[in-house]
C-alpha positions in Angstrom: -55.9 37.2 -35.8 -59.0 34.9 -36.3 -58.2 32.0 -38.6 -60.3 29.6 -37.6 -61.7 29.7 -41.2 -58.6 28.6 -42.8 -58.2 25.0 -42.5 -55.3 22.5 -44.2 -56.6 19.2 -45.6 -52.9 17.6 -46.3 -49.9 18.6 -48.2 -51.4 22.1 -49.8 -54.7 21.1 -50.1 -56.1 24.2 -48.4 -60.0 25.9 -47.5 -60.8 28.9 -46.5 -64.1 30.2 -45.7 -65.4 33.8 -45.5 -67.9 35.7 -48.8 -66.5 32.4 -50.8 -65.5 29.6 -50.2 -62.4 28.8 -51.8 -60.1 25.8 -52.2 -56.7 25.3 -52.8 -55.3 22.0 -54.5 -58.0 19.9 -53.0 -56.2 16.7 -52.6 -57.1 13.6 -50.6 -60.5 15.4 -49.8 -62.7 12.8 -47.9 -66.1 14.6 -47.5 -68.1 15.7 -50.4 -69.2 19.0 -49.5 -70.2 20.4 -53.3 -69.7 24.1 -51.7 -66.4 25.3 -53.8 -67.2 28.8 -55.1 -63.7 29.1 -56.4 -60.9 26.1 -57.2 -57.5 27.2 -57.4 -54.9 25.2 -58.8 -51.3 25.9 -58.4 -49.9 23.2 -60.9 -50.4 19.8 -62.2 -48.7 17.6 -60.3 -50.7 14.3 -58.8 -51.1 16.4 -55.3 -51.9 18.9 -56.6 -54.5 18.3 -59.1 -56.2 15.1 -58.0 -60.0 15.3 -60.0 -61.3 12.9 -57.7 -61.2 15.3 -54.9 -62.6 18.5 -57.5 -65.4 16.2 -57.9 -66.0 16.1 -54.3 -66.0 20.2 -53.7 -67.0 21.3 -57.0 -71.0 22.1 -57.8 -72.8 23.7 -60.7 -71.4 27.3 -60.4 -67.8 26.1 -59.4 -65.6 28.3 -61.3 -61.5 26.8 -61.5 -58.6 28.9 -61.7 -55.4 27.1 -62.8 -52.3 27.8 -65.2 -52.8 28.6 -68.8 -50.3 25.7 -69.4 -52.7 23.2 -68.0 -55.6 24.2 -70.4 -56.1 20.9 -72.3 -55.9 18.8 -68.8 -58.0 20.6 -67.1 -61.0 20.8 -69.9 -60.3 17.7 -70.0 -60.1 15.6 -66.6 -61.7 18.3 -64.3 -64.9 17.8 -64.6 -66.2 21.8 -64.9 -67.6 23.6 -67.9 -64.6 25.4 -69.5 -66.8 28.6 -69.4 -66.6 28.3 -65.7 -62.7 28.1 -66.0 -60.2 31.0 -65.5 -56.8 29.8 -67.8 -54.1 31.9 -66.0 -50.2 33.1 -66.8 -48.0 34.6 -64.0 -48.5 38.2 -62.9 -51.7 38.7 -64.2 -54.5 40.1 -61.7 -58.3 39.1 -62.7 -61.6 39.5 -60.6 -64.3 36.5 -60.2 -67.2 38.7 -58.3 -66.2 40.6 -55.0 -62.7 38.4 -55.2 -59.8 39.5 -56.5 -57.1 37.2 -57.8 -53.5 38.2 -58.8 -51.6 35.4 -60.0 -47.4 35.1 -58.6 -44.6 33.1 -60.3 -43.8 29.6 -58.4 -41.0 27.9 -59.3 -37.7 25.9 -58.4 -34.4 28.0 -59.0 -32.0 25.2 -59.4 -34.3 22.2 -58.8 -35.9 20.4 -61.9 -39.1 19.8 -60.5 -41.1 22.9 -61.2 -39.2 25.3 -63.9 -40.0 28.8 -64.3 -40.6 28.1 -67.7 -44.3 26.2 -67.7 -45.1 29.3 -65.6 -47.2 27.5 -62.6 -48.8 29.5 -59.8 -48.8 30.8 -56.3 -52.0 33.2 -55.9 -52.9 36.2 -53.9 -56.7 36.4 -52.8 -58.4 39.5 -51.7 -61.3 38.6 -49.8 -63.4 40.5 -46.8 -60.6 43.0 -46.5 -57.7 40.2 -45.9 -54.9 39.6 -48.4 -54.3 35.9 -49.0 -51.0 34.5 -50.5 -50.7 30.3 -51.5 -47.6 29.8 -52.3 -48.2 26.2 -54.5 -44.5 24.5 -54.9 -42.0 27.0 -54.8 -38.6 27.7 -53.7 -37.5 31.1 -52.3 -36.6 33.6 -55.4 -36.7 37.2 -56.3 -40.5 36.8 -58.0 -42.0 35.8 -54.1 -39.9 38.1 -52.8 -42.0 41.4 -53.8 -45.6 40.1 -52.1 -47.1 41.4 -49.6 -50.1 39.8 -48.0 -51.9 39.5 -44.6 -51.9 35.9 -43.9 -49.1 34.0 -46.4 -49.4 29.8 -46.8 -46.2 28.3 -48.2 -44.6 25.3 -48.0 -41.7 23.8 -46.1 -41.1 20.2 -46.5 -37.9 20.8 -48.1 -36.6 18.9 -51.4 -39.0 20.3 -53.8 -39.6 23.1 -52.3 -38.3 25.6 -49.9 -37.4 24.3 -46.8 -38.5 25.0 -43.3 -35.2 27.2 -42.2 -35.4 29.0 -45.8 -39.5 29.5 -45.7 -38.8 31.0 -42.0 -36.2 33.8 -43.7 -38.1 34.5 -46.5 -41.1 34.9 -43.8 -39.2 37.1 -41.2 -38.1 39.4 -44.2 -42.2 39.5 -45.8 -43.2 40.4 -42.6 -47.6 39.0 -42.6 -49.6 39.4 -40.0 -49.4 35.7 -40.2 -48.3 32.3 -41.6 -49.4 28.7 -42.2 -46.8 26.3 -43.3 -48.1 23.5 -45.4 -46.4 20.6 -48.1 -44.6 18.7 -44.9 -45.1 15.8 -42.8 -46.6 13.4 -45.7 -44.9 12.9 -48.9 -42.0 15.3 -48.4 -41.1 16.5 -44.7 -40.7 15.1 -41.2 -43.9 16.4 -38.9 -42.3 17.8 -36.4 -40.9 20.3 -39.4 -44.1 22.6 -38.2 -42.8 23.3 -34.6 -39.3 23.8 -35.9 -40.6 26.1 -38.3 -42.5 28.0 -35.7 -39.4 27.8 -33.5 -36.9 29.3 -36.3 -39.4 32.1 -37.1 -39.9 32.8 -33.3 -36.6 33.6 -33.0 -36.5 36.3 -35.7 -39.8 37.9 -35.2 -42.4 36.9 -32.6 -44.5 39.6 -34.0 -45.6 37.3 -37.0 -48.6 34.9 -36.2 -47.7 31.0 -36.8 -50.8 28.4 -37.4 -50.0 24.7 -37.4 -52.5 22.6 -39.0 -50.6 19.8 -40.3 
């Protein structure tokens, strides 16, 4: 599988290019590209929402997708029209043109850094026929459990999130044509954690498609 178009600026600050272009937690974005059709945001932590780099990929027809529980933060220090904003709660499904958007829990199950309760996101994109899943901070639990997806992007630095060994079970048992493992190597997570992850998952299925870009 192509995924040339996906690329991984740091942590989960993610791109990918096909009918859209759509970003992920832009975050320590250098170039100023202005070509963001859709901003996704999975929470409001400082790497994960980072305006600076929104100013660099947003432009006048930008929409931004982000948790409902961010509202007043994101009107607010964003920098896009909140009629160009898409205020979102877990589990819902919404469509922005030919994309379509469904929205899954992501959250910590013992960890106090991201509680199920302020209801931050991972998303599922549909775009030119491939299912998309961005995880956003998350450990393993029974609500990331049920997706399904073509090509899944979660994180494995470990700490406040799943870690590498735990992302490579929960990948072997989703089964997606392929993975990208992002959130290591820079504020949480050795570098090398991307080949072990590949390794660990290799071992289990060497059916499933691993990507490094980290």
């Amino acid at each position: 599988m192509d995924l040339s178009h996906i690329a991984v600026n740091t942590q989960s600050s993610i791109r990918i290019e096909g009918s859209e272009i759509l970003y992920f937690d832009p975050f320590q974005v250098e170039e100023a590209l202005h070509d963001a059709d859709i901003i996704f945001i999975t929470h409001e932590h400082y790497d994960h929402f980072e305006p600076d780099s929104i100013a660099k990929v947003k432009n006048e027809n930008t929409f931004l997708a982000a948790p409902e529980s961010m509202k007043e933060k994101v009107i607010s220090e964003s920098g896009i029209a909140p009629d160009r904003c898409l205020f979102c709660e877990p589990d819902e499904i919404h469509k922005l043109g030919d994309i379509v958007i469904k929205t899954i829990p992501a959250y910590n199950k013992l960890k106090p850094f991201h509680t199920k309760g302020k209801k931050w996101l991972g998303y599922i994109v549909d775009m030119n026929g491939i299912r998309y899943y961005v995880a956003g901070d998350t450990d393993v639990n029974e609500d990331i459990r049920k997706v399904q997806c073509d090509v899944a992007m979660v994180p494995i630095g470990g700490f406040y999130t799943m870690d590498r060994k735990q992302a490579a079970d929960y990948i072997a048992a989703m089964k997606p044509k392929a993975v990208i493992p992002t959130h290591y190597g820079d504020i949480v997570g050795k570098k090398t954690d991307g080949i072990d992850f590949k390794n660990d998952l290799e071992e289990m299925d060497r059916e499933i498609q691993v990507e490094l870009r980290l």
